[in-house]
C-alpha positions, 0 to 999 in steps of 0.5 A: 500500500502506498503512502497516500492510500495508508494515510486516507485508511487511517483519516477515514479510521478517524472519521469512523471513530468521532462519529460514534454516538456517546451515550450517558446515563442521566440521573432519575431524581430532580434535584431541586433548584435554590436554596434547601427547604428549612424546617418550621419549629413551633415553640408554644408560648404560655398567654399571660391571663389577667390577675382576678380582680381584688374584691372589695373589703366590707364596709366596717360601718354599715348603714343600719337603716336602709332607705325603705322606700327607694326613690326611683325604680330604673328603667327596664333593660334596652333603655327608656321603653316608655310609649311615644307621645310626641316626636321632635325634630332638630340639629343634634351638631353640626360640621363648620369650617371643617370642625364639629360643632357638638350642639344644637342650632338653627342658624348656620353658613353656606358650607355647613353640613347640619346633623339632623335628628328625628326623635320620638319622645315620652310624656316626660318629654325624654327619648324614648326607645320603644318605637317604630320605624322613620314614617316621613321627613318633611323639609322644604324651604327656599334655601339651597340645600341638599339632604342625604339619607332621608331614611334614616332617623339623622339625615345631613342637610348640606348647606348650599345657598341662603335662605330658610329651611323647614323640617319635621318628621314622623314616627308612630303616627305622631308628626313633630313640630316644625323647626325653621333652620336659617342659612346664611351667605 
């Protein structure tokens, strides 16, 4: 053989050689990526429970003669629950200058927010929680003005424009008296 035919057996060996498939054998468990899981340990902790109240020692002089006649006997539970026998209608606060006014009045600026309340009364002329629902609100007049929530016992009146403003309301059938608000420019 010569020379040249040796050296193209031995290129083509080489060539046969490097194109052999190469097989590996892949692990079968993923290992996952990122740090390693870390374990939660629950420590229990004991709750601080208040201390019992101390009681009270007896009274070293007791009254001997208690008042056999008490003078009032207190309102059943759930509040004054006296039948209705009028109904008013008014300002419980209102809102000025962006501060709470905390009582009532008639007079008020363009820019207030007047808190209105509806409340049914007894014979004592004290609130009265046994009653039924808001019938009516009746308000009018020639200011400007805008009122939110007229189905509840305390609507808004917003404070648009000058002028009077009349409300009243009605629970139980009984309509209250007409309260004349004023706004002023």
């Amino acid at each position: 053989m010569t020379r040249a035919a040796l050296a193209g057996a031995v290129g083509l060996a080489a060539v046969v050689a490097a194109c052999q498939t190469i097989t590996e054998d892949m692990p079968q468990q993923i290992s996952p990526v990122g740090p390693a899981p870390v374990a939660v340990v629950v420590v229990p902790v004991a709750v601080p429970t208040p201390a019992p109240a101390p009681t009270a020692a007896p009274d070293p002089n007791p009254n001997p003669n208690p008042n056999p006649r008490p003078t009032a006997t207190p309102p059943p539970s759930g509040g004054n629950r006296n039948a209705v026998v009028s109904v008013t209608a008014g300002v419980h606060s209102y809102l000025h200058n962006g501060r709470l006014v905390g009582h009532s009045s008639t007079t008020f600026n363009v820019g207030d927010v007047a808190y209105l309340n509806c409340t049914p009364r007894d014979e004592e002329r004290k609130p009265v929680d046994n009653h039924g629902p808001l019938q009516a609100w009746f308000i009018s007049g020639d200011a400007k003005y805008r009122v939110t929530d007229t189905d509840t016992f305390n609507p808004d009146l917003h404070c648009q424009g000058p002028g009077k403003v009349r409300i009243a309301c009605k629970v139980d059938g009984i309509t209250s008296g007409t309260t004349t608000l004023t706004i002023n420019p």
